[in-house]
C-alpha angles and dihedrals in degrees: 000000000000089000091051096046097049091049091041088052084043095052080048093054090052101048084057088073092088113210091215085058102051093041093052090045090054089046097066099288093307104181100210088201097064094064134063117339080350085241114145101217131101095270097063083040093057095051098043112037113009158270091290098046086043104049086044082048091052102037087051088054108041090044093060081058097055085049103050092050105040108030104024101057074045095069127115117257114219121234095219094071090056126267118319118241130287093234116124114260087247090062088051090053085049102051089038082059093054094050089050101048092046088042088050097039094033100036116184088198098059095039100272088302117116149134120302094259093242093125098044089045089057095055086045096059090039091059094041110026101021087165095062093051102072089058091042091056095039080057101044091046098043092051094050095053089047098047105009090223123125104197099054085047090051085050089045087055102052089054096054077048092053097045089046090048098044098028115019105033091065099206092113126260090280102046109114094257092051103047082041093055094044085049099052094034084057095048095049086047092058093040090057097041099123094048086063094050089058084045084058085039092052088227098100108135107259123203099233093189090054098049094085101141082040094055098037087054089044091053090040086062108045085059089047 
C-alpha cells in the first residue's frame, strides 16, 4: 500500500492550498477569516467580499479536486521505491478524493481548521462520477431558488450523491464509488452540523437574491 498511501498524503498535501488563502494573498493579504462566519470557502467569500473574490475562490477549490483524483493517482511511481500497488487506478482516484477533501476541510497548514469540502468535492465527483454531477447540481440549484440556504442545498446534494451512489449507480454498496460517497457525504453533514442546528432553529442565514422560485410562490400567493 506504500504507493496509495504516499498519493493519498499528497492529495492531502494539495488540498491543503486553500483557494480562500491564495485569493486573499493576491488581493492585497485578505484574511477570510476575519470576515463573516470566518470560514475560508467560497460561501463566506461571496457574502464578504464579492462575486469576483468568490468564483476565483471556487474555481481554485473545486480544480484541486479535479487534480487529486485524476492526475495524481495518475504519477509515476519510481522503481526505485519498489513496485506500486496493484490497486486499480479508480481506487486510487477514490482514495486521492478522500485525502483532498480531509486536507482541504482538516488543513495542517491553517491549524486543522479549514473550509467544509463542498467545492473539492465537486471537482472530485466531476473527475470520477461525472454522471452523478449533473443531479447533484440540478438539486443543489433548485433547492436554493426555492429556499435561498446553502447549506440545505449542499445537504440536498450529498443525498442525491448517496442514492446515485447506492441505487442508481448499480456497482453494489461496496463497490469504491459507493463507500466513497457514504464517507464524504458523511464528512460535509458533520461539517455542516451547525448549519443544520439553525435550520432546525429556523435562524440559518438565507440568500434572499437567490430564493427566486421562493419568492415568486411567496408573492402568487399573496395575490391568491
Amino acid at each position: 500500500m506504500t504507493e496509495a498511501l504516499a498519493k493519498t498524503v499528497l492529495a492531502y498535501l494539495l488540498g491543503n492550498l486553500m483557494g480562500g488563502q491564495i485569493v486573499g494573498r493576491l488581493r492585497g493579504g485578505v484574511d477570510l477569516r476575519q470576515f463573516g462566519s470566518g470560514n475560508v470557502g467560497a460561501t463566506n467569500a461571496l457574502r464578504t467580499q464579492g462575486k469576483g473574490f468568490a468564483v476565483a475562490v471556487l474555481l481554485i477549490d473545486v480544480l484541486k479536486g479535479v487534480i487529486a483524483a485524476l492526475l495524481v493517482p495518475a504519477l509515476p511511481w519510481p522503481a526505485a521505491l519498489g513496485g506500486g500497488d496493484a490497486l486499480p487506478r479508480e481506487t486510487l482516484g477514490y482514495l486521492c478524493g478522500v485525502g483532498v477533501a480531509l486536507g482541504h476541510c482538516y488543513p495542517v497548514t491553517l491549524g486543522l481548521r479549514g473550509g467544509k469540502g463542498v467545492a473539492t468535492l465537486a471537482g472530485v465527483f466531476g473527475a470520477l462520477m461525472p454522471l452523478a454531477l449533473p443531479g447533484m447540481l440540478l438539486v443543489f440549484v433548485l433547492v436554493i431558488l426555492f429556499s435561498g440556504y446553502v447549506s440545505a442545498a449542499t445537504l440536498g446534494a450529498a443525498v442525491f450523491a448517496l442514492l446515485w451512489a447506492l441505487v442508481i449507480d448499480g456497482h453494489g454498496p461496496l463497490s469504491a464509488p459507493a463507500l466513497f460517497t457514504v464517507a464524504m457525504a458523511a464528512l460535509v453533514t458533520f461539517k455542516h452540523r451547525e448549519n443544520i442546528r439553525r435550520l432546525l432553529r429556523g435562524d440559518e442565514h438565507r440568500f434572499e437574491k437567490a430564493r427566486l422560485i421562493g419568492r415568486w410562490l411567496e408573492r402568487k400567493k399573496e395575490h391568491g
